[in-house]
C-alpha positions as CSV (number, residue, x, y, z in Angstrom):
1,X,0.0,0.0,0.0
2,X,2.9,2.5,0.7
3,X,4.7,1.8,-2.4
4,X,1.2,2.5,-4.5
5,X,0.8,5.8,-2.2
6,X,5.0,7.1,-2.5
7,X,4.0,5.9,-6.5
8,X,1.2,8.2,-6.4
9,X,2.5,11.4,-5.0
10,X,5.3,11.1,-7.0
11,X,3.1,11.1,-10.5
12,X,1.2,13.8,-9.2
13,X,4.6,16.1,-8.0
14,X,5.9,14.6,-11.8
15,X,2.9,16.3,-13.6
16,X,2.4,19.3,-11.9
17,X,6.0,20.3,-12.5
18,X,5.7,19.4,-15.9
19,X,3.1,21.3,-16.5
20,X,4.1,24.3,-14.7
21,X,7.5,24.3,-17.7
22,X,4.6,24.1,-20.1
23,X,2.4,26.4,-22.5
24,X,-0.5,25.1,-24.2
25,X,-2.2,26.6,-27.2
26,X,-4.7,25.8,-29.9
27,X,-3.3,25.6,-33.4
28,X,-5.6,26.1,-36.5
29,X,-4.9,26.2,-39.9
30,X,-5.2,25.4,-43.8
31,X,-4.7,21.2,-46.0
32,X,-3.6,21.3,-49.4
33,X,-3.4,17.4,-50.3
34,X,-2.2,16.5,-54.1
35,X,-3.2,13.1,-54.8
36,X,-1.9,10.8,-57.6
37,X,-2.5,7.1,-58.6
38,X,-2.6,5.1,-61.0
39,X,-6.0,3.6,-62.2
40,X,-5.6,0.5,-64.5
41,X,-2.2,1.5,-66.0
42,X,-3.1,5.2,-66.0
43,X,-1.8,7.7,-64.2
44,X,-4.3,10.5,-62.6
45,X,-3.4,13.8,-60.5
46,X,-5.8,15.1,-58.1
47,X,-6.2,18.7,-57.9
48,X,-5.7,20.3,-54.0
49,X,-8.9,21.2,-52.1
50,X,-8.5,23.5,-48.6
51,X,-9.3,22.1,-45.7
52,X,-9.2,21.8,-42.2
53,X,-6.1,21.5,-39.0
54,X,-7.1,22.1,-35.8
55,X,-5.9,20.8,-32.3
56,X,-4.0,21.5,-29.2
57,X,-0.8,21.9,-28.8
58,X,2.4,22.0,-26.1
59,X,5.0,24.0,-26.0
60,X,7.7,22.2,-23.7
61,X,9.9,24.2,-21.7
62,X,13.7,23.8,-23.2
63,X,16.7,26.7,-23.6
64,X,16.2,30.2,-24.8
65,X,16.8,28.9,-28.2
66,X,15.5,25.4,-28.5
67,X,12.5,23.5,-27.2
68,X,10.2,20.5,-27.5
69,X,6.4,20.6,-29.1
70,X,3.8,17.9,-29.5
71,X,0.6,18.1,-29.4
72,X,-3.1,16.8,-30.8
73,X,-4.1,17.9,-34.1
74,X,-7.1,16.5,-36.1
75,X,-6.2,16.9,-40.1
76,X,-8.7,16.7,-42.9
77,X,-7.4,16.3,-46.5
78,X,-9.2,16.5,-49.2
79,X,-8.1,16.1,-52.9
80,X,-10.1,16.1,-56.4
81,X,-10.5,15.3,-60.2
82,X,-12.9,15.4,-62.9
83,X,-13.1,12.7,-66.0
84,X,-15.7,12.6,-68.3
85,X,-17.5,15.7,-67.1
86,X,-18.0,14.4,-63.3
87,X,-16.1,15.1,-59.9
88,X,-14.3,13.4,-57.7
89,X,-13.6,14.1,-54.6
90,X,-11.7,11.7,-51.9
91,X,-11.9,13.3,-48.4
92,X,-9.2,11.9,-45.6
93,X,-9.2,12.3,-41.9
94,X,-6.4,11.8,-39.5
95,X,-5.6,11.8,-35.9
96,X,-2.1,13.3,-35.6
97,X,1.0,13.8,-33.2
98,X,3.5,15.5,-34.0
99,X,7.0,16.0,-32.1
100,X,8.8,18.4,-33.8
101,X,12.2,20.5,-32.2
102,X,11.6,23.9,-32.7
103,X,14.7,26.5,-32.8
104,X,14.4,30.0,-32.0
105,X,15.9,32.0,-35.3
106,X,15.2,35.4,-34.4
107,X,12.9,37.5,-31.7
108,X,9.6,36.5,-33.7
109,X,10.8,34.1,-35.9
110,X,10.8,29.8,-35.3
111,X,12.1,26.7,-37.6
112,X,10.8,23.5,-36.5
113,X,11.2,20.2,-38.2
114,X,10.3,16.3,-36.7
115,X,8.2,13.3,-37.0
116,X,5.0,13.4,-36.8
117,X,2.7,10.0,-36.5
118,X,-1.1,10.3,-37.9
119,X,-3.9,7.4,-37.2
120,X,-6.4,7.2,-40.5
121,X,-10.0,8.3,-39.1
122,X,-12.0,7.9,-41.8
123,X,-11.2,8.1,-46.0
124,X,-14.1,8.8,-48.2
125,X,-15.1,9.9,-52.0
126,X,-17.4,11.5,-53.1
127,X,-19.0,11.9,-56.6
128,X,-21.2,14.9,-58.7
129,X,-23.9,12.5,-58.8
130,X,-24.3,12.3,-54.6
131,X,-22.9,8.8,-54.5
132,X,-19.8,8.1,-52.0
133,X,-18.0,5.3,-51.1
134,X,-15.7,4.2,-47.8
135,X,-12.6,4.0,-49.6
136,X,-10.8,3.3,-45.7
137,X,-10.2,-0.1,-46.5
138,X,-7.9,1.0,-49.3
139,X,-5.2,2.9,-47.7
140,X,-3.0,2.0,-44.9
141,X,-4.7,2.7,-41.1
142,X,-0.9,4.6,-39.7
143,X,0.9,7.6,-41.5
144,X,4.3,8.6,-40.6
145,X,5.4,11.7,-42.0
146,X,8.1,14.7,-41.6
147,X,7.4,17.9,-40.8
148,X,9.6,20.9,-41.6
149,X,8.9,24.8,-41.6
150,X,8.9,28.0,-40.3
């Protein structure tokens, strides 16, 4: 019982320190997904639709020049093409985490750059005509990606 109680106390001190050296914020922003595959020997490019990133997102507490973020994010793709006259659309949705290092390049400016590990939600596409179809089961249910920017 002591050992579960010293275990306790000790995750809770943990945490609260942690998050005391750490600054959350919400992040929101703009997809542009450019899609290309090849359809019975042909090859077709998707045109990029906007859409939506959105999440939380922490700031951990590192030098004056360099720390750690990670965070939440919920990503929506979404990618299209016409052929014969009709649309396509294919719509994708992913729960993401990045963990990028970010470096400190001037008073308002940051780079970052790192992995960042996305889980497939949901994968859909949609035609002029109002039919759709799950098209999940085609693509693979973990992303792994790298992020870079400024």
């Amino acid at each position: 019982m002591k050992k579960i109680l010293v275990t306790g106390l000790l995750s809770i001190g943990l945490f609260f320190q942690l998050s005391a050296q750490t600054k959350f914020s919400f992040q929101g922003g703009v997809n542009l997904m450019k899609l290309k595959t090849t359809i019975s020997g042909l090859s077709v490019t998707f045109n990029s639709e906007a859409s939506l990133n959105a999440g939380l997102i922490a700031d951990f507490q590192g030098s004056g020049t360099f720390n750690v973020r990670s965070g939440l994010l919920y990503n929506s793709y979404a990618s299209s093409v016409s052929m014969g006259g009709e649309k396509n659309t294919q719509y994708v949705n992913y729960l993401s985490i990045p963990l990028l290092g970010r470096l400190k390049l001037s008073d308002k400016l940051y780079g970052f750059a790192g992995p960042q590990f996305s889980y497939l939600m949901s994968a859909k596409a949609k035609f002029d005509n109002g039919d759709s179809e799950d098209t999940k089961n085609e693509l693979e249910s973990i992303n792994f990606s790298g992020l870079f920017g400024a």
